[in-house]
DOKE-832250 format. One record per atom (N, C-alpha, C): residue number from 1; residue in one letter; x, y, z. Coordinates in steps of 0.05 Angstrom, whole numbers, plus 5000, padded with zeros to 4 digits. Layout:
// DOKE-832250
<mise NUM; A; <X; Y; Z>>
...
//
This chain:
// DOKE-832250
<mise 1; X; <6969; 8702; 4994>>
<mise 1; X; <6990; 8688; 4979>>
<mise 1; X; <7005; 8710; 4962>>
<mise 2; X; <7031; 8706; 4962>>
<mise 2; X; <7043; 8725; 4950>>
<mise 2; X; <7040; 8727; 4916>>
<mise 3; X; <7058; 8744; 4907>>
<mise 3; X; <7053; 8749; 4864>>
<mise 3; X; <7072; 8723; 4862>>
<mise 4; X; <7091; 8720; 4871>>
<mise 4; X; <7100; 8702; 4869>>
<mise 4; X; <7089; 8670; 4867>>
<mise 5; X; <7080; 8661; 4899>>
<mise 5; X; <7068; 8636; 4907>>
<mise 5; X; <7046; 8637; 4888>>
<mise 6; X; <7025; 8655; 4880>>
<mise 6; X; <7007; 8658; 4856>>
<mise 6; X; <7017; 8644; 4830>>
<mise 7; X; <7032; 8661; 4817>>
<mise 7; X; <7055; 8648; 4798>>
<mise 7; X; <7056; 8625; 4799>>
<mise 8; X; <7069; 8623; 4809>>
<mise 8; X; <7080; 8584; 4822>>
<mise 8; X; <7064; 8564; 4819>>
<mise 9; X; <7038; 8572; 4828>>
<mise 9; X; <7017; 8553; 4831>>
<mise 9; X; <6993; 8551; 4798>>
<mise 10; X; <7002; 8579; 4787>>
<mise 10; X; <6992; 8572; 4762>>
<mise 10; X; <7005; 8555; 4740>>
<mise 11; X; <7036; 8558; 4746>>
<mise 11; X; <7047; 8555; 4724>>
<mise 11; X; <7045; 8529; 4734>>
<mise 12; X; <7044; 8516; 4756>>
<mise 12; X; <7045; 8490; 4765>>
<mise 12; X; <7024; 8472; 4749>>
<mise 13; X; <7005; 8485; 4753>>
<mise 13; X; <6982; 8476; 4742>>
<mise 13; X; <6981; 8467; 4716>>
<mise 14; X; <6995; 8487; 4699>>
<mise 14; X; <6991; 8478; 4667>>
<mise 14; X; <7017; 8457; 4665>>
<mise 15; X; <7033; 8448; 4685>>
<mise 15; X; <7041; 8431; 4682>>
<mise 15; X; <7034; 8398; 4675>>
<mise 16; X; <7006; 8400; 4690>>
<mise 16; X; <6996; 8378; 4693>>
<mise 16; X; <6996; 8353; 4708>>
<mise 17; X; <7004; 8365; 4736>>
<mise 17; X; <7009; 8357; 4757>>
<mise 17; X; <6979; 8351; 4768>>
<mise 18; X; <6982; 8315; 4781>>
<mise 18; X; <6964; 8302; 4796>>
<mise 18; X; <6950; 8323; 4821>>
<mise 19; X; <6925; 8315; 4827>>
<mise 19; X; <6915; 8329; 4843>>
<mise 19; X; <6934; 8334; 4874>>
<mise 20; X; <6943; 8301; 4878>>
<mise 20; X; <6950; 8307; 4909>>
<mise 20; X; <6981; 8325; 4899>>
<mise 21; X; <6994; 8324; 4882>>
<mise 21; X; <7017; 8340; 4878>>
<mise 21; X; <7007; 8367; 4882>>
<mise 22; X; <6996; 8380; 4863>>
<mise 22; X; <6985; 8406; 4863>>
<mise 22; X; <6968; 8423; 4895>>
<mise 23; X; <6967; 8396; 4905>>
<mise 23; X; <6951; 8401; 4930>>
<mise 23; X; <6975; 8407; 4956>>
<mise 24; X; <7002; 8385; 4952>>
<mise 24; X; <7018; 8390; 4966>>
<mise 24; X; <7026; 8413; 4959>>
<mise 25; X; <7037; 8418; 4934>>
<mise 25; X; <7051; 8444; 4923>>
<mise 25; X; <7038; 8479; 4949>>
<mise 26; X; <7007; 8475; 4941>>
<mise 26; X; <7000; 8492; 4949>>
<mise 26; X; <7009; 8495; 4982>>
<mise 27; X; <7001; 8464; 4995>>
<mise 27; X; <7004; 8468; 5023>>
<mise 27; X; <7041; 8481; 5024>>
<mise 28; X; <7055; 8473; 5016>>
<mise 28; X; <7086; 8478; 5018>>
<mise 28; X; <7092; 8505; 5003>>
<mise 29; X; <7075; 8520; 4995>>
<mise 29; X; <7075; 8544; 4991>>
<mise 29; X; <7083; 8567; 5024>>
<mise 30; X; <7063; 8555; 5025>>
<mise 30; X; <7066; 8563; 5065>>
<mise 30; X; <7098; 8565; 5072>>
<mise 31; X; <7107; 8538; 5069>>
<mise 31; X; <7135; 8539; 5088>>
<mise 31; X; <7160; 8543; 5064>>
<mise 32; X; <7157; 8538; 5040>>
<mise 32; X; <7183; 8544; 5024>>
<mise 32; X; <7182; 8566; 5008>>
<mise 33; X; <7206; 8571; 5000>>
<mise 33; X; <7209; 8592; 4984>>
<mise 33; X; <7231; 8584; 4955>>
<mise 34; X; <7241; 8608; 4941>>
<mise 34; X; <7250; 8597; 4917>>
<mise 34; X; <7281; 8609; 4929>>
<mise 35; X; <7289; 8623; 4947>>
<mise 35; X; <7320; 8629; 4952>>
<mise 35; X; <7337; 8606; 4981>>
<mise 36; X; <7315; 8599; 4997>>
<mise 36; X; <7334; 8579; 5023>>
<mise 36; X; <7322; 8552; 5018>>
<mise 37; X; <7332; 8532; 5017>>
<mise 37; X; <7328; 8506; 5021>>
<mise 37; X; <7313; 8490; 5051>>
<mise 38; X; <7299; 8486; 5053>>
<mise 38; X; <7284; 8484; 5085>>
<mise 38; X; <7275; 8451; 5081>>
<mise 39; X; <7270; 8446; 5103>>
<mise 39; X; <7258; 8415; 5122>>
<mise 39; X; <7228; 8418; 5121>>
<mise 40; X; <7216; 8406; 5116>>
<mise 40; X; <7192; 8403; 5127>>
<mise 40; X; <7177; 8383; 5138>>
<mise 41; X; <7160; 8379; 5154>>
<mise 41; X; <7150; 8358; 5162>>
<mise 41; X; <7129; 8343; 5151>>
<mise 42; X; <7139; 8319; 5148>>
<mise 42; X; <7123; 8304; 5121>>
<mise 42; X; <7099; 8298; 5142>>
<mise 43; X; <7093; 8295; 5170>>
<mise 43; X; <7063; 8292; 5180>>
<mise 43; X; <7053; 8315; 5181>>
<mise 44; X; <7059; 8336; 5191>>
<mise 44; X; <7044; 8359; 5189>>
<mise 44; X; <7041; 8370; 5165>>
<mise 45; X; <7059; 8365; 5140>>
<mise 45; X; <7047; 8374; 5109>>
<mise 45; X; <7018; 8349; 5103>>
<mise 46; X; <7022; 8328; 5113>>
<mise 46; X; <7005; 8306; 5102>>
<mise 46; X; <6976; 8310; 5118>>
<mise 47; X; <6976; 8322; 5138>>
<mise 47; X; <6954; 8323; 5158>>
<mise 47; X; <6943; 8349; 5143>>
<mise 48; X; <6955; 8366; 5138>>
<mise 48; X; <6946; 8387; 5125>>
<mise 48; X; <6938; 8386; 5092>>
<mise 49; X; <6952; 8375; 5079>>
<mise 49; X; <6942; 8368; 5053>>
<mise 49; X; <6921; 8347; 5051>>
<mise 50; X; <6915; 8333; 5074>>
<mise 50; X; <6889; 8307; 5075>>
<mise 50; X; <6905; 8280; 5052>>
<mise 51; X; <6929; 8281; 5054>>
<mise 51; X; <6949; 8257; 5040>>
<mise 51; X; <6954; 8242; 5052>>
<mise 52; X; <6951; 8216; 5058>>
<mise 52; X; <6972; 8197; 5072>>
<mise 52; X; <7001; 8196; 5074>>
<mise 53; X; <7013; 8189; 5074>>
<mise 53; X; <7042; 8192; 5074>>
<mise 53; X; <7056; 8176; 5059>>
<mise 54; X; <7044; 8146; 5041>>
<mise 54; X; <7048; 8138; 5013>>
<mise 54; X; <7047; 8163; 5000>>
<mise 55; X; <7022; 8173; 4995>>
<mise 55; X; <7011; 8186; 4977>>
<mise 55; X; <7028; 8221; 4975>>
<mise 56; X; <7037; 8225; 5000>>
<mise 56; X; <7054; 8250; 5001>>
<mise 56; X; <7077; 8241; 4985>>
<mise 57; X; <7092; 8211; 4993>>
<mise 57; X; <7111; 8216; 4979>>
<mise 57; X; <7116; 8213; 4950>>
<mise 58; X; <7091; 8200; 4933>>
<mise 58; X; <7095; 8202; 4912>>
<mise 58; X; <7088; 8225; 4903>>
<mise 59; X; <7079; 8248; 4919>>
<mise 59; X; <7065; 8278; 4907>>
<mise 59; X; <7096; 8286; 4906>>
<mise 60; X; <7110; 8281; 4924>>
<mise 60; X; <7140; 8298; 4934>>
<mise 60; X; <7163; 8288; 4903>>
<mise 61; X; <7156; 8268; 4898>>
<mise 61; X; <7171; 8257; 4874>>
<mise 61; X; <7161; 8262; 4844>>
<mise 62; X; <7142; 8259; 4852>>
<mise 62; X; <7128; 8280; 4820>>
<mise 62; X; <7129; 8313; 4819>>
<mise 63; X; <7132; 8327; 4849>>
<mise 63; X; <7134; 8347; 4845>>
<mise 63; X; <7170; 8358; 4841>>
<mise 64; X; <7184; 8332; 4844>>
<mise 64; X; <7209; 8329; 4833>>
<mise 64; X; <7220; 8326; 4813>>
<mise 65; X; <7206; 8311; 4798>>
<mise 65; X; <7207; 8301; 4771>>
<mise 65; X; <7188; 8336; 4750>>
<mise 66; X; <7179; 8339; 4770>>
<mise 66; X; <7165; 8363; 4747>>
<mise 66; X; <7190; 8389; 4753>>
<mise 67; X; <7201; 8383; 4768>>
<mise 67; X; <7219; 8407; 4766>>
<mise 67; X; <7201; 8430; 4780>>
<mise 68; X; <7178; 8423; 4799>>
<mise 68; X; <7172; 8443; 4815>>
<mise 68; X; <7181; 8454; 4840>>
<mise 69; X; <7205; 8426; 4850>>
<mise 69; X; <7212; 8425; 4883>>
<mise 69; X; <7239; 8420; 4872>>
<mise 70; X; <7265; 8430; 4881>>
<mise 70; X; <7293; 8438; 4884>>
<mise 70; X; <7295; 8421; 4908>>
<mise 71; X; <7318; 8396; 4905>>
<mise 71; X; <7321; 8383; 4927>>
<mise 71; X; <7358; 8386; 4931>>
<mise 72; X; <7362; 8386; 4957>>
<mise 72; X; <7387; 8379; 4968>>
<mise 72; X; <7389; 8362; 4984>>
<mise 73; X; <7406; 8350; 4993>>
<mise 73; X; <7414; 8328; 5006>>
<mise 73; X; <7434; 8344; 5035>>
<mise 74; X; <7431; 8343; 5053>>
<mise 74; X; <7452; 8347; 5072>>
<mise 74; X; <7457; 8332; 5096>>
<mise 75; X; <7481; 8334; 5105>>
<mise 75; X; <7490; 8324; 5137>>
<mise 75; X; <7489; 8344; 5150>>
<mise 76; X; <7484; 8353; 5177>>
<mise 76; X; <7479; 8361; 5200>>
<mise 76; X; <7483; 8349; 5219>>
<mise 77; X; <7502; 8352; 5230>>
<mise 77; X; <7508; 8343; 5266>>
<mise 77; X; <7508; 8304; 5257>>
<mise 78; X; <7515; 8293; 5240>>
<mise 78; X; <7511; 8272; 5241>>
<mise 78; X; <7492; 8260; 5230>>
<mise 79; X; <7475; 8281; 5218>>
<mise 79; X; <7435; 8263; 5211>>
<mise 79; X; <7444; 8275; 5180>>
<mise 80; X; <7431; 8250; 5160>>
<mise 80; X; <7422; 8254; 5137>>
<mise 80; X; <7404; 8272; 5135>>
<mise 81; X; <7396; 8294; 5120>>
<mise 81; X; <7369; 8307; 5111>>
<mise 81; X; <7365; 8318; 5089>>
<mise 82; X; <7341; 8309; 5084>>
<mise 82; X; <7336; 8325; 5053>>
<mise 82; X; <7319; 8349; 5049>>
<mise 83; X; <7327; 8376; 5042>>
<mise 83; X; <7322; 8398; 5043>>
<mise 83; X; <7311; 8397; 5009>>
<mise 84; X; <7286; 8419; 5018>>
<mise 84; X; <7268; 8432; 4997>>
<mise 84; X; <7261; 8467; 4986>>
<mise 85; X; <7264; 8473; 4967>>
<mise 85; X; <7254; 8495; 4963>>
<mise 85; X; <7238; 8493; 4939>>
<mise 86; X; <7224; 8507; 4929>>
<mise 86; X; <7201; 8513; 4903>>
<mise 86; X; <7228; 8514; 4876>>
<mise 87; X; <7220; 8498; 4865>>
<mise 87; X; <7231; 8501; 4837>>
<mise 87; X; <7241; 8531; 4816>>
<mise 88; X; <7260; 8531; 4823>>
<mise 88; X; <7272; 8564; 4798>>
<mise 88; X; <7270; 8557; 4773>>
<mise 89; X; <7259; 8525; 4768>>
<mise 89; X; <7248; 8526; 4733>>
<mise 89; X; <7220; 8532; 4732>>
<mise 90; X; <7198; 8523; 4745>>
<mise 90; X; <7176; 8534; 4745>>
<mise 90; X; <7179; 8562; 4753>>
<mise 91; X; <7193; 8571; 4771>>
<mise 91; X; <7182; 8602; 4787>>
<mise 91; X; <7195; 8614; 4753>>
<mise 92; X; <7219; 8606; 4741>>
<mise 92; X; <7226; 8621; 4719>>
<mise 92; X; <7209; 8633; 4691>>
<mise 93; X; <7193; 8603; 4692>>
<mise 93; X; <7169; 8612; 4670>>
<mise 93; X; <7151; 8636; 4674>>
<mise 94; X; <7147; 8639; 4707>>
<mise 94; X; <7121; 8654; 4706>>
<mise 94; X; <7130; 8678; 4700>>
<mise 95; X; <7148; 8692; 4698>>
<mise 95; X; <7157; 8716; 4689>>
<mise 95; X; <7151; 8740; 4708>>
<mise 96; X; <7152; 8725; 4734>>
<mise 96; X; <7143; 8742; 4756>>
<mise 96; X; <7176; 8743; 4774>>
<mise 97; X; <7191; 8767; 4773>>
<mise 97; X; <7214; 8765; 4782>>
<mise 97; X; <7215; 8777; 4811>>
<mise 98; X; <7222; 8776; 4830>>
<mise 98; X; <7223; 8781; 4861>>
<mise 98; X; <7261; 8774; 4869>>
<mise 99; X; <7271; 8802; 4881>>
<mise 99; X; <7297; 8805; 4883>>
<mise 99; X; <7294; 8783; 4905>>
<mise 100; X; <7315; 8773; 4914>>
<mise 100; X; <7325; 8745; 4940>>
<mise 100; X; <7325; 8769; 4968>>
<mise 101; X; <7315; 8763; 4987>>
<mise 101; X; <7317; 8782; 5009>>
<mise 101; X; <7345; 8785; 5020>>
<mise 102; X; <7350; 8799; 5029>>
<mise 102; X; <7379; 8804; 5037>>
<mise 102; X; <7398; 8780; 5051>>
<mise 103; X; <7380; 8769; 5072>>
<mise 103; X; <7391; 8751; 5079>>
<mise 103; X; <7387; 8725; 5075>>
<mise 104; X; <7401; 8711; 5050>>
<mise 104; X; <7384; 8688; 5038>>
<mise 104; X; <7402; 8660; 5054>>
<mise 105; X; <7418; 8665; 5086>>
<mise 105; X; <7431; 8639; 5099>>
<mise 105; X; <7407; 8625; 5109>>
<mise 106; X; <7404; 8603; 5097>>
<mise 106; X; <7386; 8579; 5117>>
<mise 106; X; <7407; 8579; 5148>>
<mise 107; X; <7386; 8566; 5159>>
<mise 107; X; <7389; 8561; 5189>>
<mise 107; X; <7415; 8544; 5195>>
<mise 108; X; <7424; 8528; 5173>>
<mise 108; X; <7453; 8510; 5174>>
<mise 108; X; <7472; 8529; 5161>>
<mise 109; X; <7476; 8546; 5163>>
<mise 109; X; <7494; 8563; 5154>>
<mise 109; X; <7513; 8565; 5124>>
<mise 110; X; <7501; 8560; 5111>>
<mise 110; X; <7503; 8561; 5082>>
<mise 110; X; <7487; 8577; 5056>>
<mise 111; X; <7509; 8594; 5045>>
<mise 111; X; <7483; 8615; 5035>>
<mise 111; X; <7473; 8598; 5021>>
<mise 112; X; <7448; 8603; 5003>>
<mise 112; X; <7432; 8594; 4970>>
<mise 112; X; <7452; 8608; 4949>>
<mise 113; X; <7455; 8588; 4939>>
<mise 113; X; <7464; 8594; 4904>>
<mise 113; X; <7450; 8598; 4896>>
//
C-alpha cells in the first residue's frame, strides 16, 4: 500500500467510519486514486469486501457523506454513470502530499481538476 493509501486509511479511521465503510474504503484503495475519477464494480468490490450489496451501498454513502469518496456523475455513449475517486478532504488532512502523475486523463477523456 502506498504513503499515501496508508494516509487515507488512517485518517479515515479517526473519522469514525462504520466497520463495513472502512472495510470498503480499504478494498477501493486497490482501484481508486485521489487525481482520476473511475467506475467500479459494485459486485466485485462487494464479493471482495464480504458486503452484500444493501450493505455496500450504504458503506458507499457514508463514505460520501464523510467526505472520503469524491463523486461525479457522467454520460457516456448514452449510459448514466457514477464515477469515484478517494476524497482530497481526507487525503488533505493527512499531510502526506504526492505530485498528480503526468497523465491525470481518465479513460473518457476529461482531465481531473
Amino acid at each position: 500500500m502506498s504513503p499515501l493509501h496508508q494516509a487515507f486509511v488512517t485518517e479515515l479511521g479517526r473519522t469514525g467510519a462504520s466497520d463495513a465503510a472502512f472495510t470498503l474504503a480499504v478494498v477501493l484503495t486497490r482501484v481508486l486514486n485521489t487525481w482520476t475519477y473511475k467506475s467500479f464494480s459494485a459486485y466485485a468490490a462487494a464479493k471482495e469486501s464480504g458486503l452484500s450489496l444493501p450493505e455496500l451501498r450504504r458503506a458507499v454513502e457514508e463514505l460520501v457523506d464523510l467526505r472520503a469518496l469524491d463523486v461525479r456523475k457522467k454520460a457516456c455513449l448514452g449510459r448514466r454513470m457514477t464515477l469515484y475517486r478517494l476524497g482530497k478532504v481526507i487525503v488533505s488532512r493527512t499531510n502526506v502530499f504526492v505530485t498528480a502523475p503526468e497523465n491525470t486523463e481518465s479513460a473518457y477523456g476529461d482531465a481531473d481538476q
